[in-house]
BADREN-545694 format. One record per residue (C-alpha): x, y, z; residue in three letters. Coordinates in pm, 1 decimal. Layout:
% BADREN-545694
<px=X | py=Y | pz=Z | residu=Ala>;
...
***
This chain:
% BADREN-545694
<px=-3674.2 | py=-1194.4 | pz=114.3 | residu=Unk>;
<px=-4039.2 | py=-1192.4 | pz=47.7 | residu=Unk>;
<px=-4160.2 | py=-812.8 | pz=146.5 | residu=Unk>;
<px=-4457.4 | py=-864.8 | pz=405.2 | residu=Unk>;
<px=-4623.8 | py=-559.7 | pz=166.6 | residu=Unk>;
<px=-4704.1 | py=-906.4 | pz=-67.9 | residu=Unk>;
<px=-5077.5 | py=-865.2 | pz=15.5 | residu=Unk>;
<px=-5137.6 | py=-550.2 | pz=-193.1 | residu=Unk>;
<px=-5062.8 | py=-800.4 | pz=-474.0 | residu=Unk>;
<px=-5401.5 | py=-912.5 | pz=-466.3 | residu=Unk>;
<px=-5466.9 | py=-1027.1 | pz=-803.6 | residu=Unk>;
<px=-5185.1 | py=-1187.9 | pz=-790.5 | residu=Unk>;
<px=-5225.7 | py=-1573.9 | pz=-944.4 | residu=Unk>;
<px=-4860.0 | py=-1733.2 | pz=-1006.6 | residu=Unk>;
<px=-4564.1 | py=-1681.0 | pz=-807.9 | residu=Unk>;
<px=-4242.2 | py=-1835.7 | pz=-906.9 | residu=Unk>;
<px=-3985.6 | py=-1823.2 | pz=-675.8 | residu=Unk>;
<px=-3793.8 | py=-2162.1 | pz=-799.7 | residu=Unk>;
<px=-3399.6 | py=-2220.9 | pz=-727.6 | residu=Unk>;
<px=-3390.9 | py=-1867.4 | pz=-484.0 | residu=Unk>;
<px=-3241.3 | py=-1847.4 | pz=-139.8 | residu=Unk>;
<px=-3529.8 | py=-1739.3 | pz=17.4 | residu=Unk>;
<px=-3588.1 | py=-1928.8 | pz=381.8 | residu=Unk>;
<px=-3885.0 | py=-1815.5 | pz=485.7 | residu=Unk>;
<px=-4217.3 | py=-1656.6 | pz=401.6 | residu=Unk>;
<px=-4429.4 | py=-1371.6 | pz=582.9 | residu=Unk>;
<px=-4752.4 | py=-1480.7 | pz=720.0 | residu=Unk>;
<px=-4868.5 | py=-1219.1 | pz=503.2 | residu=Unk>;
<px=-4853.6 | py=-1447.5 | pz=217.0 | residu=Unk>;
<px=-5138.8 | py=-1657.1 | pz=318.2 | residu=Unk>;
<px=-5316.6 | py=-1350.3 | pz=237.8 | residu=Unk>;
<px=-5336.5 | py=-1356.3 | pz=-140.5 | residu=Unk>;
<px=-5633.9 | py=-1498.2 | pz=-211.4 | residu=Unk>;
<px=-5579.4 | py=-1510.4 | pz=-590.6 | residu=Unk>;
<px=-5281.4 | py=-1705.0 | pz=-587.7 | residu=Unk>;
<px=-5301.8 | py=-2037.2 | pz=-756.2 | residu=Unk>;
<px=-4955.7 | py=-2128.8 | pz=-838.5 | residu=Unk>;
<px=-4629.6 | py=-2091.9 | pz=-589.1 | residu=Unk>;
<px=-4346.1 | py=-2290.3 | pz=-752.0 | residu=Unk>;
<px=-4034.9 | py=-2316.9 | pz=-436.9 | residu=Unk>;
<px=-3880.3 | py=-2594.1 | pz=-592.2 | residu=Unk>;
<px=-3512.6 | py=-2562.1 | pz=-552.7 | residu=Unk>;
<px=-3515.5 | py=-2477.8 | pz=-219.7 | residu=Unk>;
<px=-3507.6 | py=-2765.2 | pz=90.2 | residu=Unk>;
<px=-3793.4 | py=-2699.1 | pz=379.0 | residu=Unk>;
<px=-3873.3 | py=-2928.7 | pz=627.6 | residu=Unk>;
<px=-4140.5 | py=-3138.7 | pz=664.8 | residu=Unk>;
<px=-4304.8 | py=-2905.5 | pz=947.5 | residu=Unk>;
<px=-4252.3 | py=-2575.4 | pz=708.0 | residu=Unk>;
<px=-4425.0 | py=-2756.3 | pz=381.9 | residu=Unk>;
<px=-4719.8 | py=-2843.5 | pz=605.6 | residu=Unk>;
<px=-4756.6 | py=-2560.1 | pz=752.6 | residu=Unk>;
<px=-4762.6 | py=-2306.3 | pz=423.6 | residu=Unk>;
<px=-5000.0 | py=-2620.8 | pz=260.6 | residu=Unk>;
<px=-5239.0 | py=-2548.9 | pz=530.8 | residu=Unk>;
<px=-5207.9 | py=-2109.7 | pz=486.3 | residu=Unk>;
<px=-5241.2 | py=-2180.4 | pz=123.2 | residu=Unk>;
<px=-5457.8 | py=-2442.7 | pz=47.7 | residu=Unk>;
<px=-5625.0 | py=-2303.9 | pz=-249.2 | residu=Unk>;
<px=-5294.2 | py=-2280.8 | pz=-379.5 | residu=Unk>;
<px=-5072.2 | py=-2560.5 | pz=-581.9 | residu=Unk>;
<px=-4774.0 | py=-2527.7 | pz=-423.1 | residu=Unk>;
<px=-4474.0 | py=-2693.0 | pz=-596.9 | residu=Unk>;
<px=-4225.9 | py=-2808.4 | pz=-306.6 | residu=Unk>;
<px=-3895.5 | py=-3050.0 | pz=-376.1 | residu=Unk>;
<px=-3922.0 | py=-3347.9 | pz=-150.3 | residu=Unk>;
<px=-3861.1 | py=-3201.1 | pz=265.3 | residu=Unk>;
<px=-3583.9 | py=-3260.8 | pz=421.5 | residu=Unk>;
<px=-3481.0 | py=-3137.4 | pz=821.1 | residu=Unk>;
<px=-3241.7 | py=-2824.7 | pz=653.4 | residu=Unk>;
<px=-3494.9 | py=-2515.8 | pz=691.0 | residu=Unk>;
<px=-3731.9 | py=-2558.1 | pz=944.7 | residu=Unk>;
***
């Protein structure tokens, strides 16, 4: 899991969390401001889920495999 604590991280610029088992994220991501990279490929979200964290984050690049209906 993601700790919700993430925030502190706030210089934080790249996060690569590719290929982990990790099935959702804490709201409290949306806070890092400094983030320009999050790399979840590897992992299958849904359509709903990819929108939704495009939309928190959308300063960031966020590198998503194609959605499917597995993790909503």
């Amino acid at each position: 899991n993601i700790p919700t604590c993430i925030h502190f991280l706030d210089k934080l610029e790249h996060l690569d969390l590719f290929n982990t088992r990790i099935e959702t994220f804490p709201e409290e991501l949306g806070l890092l401001k400094s983030l320009k990279t999050l790399d979840v490929r590897g992992m299958l979200f849904s359509p709903k889920f990819q929108e939704h964290w495009e939309e928190v984050l959308s300063g960031t690049k966020i590198k998503f495999d194609l959605p499917c209906n597995c993790i909503d």
